[in-house]
C-alpha positions in Angstrom: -7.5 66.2 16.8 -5.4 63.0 17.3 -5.5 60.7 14.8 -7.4 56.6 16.3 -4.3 54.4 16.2 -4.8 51.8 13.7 -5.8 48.1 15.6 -3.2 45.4 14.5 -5.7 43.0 13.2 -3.1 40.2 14.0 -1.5 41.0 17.1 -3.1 39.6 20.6 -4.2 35.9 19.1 -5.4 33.0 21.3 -3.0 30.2 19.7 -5.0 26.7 20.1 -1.8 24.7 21.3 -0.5 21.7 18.7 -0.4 18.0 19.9 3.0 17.6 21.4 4.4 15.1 18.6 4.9 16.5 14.8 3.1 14.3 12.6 0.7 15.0 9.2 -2.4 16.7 10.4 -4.8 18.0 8.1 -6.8 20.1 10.5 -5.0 24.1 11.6 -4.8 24.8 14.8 -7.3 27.7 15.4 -6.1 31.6 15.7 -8.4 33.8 18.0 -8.2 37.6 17.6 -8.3 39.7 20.7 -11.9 40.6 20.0 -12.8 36.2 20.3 -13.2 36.0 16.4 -11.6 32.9 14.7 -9.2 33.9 12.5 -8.6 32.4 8.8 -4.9 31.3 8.3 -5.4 33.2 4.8 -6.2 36.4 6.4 -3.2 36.2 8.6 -1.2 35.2 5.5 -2.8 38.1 3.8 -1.7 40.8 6.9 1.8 39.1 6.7 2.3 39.3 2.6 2.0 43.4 3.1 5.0 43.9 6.0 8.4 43.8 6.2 10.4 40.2 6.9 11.2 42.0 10.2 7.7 42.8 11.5 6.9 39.3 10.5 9.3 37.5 12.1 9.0 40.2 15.3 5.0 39.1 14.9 5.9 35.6 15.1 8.0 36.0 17.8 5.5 38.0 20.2 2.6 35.6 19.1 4.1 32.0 19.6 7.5 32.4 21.4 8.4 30.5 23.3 6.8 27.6 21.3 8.7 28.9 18.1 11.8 27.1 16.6 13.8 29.1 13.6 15.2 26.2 11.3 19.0 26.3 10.4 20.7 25.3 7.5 23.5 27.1 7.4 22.9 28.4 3.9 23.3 32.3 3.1 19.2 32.4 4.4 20.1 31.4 7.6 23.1 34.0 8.3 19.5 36.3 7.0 16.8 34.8 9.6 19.5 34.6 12.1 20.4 38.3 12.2 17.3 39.3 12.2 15.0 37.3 14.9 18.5 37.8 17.5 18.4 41.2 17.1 14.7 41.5 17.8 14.6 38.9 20.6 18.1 37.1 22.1 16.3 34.5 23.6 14.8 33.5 20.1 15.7 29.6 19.7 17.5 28.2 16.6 18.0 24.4 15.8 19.5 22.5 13.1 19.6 18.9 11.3 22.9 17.5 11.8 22.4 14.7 9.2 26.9 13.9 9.7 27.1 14.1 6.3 27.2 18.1 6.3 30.0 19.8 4.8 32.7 21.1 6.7 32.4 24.5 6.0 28.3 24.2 6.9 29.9 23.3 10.3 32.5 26.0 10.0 29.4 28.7 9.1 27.5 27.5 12.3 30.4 28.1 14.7 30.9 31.5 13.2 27.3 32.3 13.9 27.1 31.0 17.2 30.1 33.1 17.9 28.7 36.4 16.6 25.6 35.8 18.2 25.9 34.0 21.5 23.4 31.3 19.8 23.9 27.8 21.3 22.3 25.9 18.3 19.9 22.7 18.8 20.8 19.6 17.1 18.8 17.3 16.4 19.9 13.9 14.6 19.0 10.4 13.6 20.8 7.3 14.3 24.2 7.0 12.9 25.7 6.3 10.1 27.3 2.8 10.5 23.6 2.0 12.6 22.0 3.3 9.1 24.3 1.1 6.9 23.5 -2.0 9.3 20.5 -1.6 8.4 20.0 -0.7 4.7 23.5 -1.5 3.5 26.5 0.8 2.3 25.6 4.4 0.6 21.8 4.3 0.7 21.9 8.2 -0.7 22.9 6.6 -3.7 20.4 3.8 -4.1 17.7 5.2 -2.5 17.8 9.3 -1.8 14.1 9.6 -0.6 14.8 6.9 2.2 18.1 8.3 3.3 17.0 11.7 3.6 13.6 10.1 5.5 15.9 8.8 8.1 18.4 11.4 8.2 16.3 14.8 8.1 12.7 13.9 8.3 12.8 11.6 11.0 15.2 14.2 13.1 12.5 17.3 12.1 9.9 15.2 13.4 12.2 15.7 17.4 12.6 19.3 16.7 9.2 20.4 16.1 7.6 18.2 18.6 6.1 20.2 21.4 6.3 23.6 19.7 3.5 25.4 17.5 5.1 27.2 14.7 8.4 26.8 13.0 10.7 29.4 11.1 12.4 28.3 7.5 14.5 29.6 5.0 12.6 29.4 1.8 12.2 31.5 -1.1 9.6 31.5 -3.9 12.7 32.0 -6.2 14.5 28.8 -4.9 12.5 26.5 -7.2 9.2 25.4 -8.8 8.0 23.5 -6.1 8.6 26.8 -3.6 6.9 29.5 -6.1 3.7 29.4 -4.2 4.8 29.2 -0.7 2.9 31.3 1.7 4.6 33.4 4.4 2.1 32.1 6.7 0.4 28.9 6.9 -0.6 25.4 8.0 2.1 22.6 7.6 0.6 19.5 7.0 3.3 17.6 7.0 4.4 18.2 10.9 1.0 19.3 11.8 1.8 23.2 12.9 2.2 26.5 11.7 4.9 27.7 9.9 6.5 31.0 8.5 8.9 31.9 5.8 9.3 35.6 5.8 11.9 35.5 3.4 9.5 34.0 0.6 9.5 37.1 -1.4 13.4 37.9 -1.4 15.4 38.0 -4.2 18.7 36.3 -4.3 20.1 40.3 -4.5 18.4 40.8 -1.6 19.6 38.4 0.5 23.2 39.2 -0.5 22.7 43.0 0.0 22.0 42.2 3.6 24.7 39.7 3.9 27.1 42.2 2.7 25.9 45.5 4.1 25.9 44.0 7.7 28.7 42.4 7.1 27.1 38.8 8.6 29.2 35.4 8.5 27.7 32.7 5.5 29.0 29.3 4.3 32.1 29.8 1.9 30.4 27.2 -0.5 28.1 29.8 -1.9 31.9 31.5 -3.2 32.3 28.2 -4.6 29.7 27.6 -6.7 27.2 25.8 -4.9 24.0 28.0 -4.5 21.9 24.9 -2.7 23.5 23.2 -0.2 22.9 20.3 1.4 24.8 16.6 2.4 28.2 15.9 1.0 27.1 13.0 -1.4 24.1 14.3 -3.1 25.5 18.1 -3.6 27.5 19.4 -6.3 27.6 23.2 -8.3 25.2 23.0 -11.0 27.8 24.5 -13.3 27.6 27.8 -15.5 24.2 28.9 -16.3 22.0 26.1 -14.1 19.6 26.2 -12.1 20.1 26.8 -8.3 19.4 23.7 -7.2 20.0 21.8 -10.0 23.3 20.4 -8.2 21.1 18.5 -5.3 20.4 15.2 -6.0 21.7 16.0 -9.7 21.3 12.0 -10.7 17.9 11.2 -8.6 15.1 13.3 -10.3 14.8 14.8 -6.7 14.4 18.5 -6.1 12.9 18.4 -2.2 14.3 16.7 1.2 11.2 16.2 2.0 10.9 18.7 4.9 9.4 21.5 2.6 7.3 19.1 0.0 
């Protein structure tokens, strides 16, 4: 006798559509199982803490593509999400922050992706930099780090999640205090949408095993001794022994852009 084939609890869901403009909202979205019952985010996150980063992101992909964004840094993560979510679905749509103060190897790295896989990145940006110093004077990242990075990344996530109801990122539990409880399913807040981060359990070995064995492109910082990278003028290697991101926004008693918490 054949054994019942298991229901996906998860698969099938009725995704209540997000207002088109990201902006802090309190109240989730509502998830509808195939059967009509509401779903709690937590059970989802629950389903999603047991598989592997590639069922998630496929799950992700077959429930809210094509109003799903993955978010690109350009860090060794993104070499990671990248690999993964193309080879499960091409059309899969990637965007990044181009805050013009990037490194030019984080430029370098997205080239190199977008040549492996065929990916025409999104950018999204804020105004420039001489309209930003018009404004607020020369070198605001230095006097005021919370505003620049409001202007520069916040401001241009706010574009690039507009009109879309879940977004992909990055993050690891491991990265830093702040990230050690992050879900790989939840409500964002912040933008008012879902969001996922199916690498959230990975080690830092895991992400290089991956890198390596499949041989992907990654920014040439990382060789360099920066583990966390961000702008040019608020990122340096945190030296022998400390922590990851110890090197962003080393002077500022800063740990977060502001796009994560």
């Amino acid at each position: 006798m054949a054994l019942a084939r298991a229901i996906d609890p998860i698969a099938n869901l009725d995704v209540e559509r997000v207002p088109d403009k990201a902006a802090p909202q309190k109240r989730a979205a509502t998830l509808t199982a195939a059967d009509g019952t509401e779903l709690d985010p937590r059970e989802v996150n629950a389903e999603l803490e047991g598989r592997s980063t590639e069922e998630t992101i496929r799950w992700a992909l077959e429930t809210f593509h094509p109003r799903l964004r993955f978010a690109c840094s350009f860090q060794k993560t993104s070499s990671v999400t990248i690999d993964i979510a193309h080879s499960i679905d091409p059309t899969a749509r990637f965007f990044y922050l181009d805050t013009e103060v990037l490194f030019e190897e984080t430029y370098a790295t997205r080239d190199a992706l977008a040549a492996r896989y065929g990916i025409e990145f999104e950018r999204y940006a804020g105004i420039s930099l001489s309209e930003q110093e018009d404004l607020y004077g020369p070198e605001l990242w230095a006097r005021q780090p919370d505003a620049c990075c409001a202007i520069r990344k916040v401001e241009p996530m706010r574009q690039a999640l507009s009109g879309i109801d879940c977004w992909v990122s990055g993050i690891r539990r491991e990265d830093s205090e702040t990230r050690a409880a992050a879900a790989k399913f939840g409500w964002d807040r912040r933008f008012g949408l879902w969001k996922l981060n199916p690498l959230a359990d990975w080690s830092e070995a895991q992400v290089w095993d991956y890198i390596h064995e499949r041989r992907l492109p990654y920014n040439p910082l990382h060789d360099a001794g920066y583990p966390s990278i961000g702008c040019t003028h608020c990122t340096r290697p945190p030296g022998a022994g400390g922590h990851p991101r110890a090197g962003r926004w080393a002077d500022a008693h800063k740990t977060e852009c502001g796009l994560h918490g």
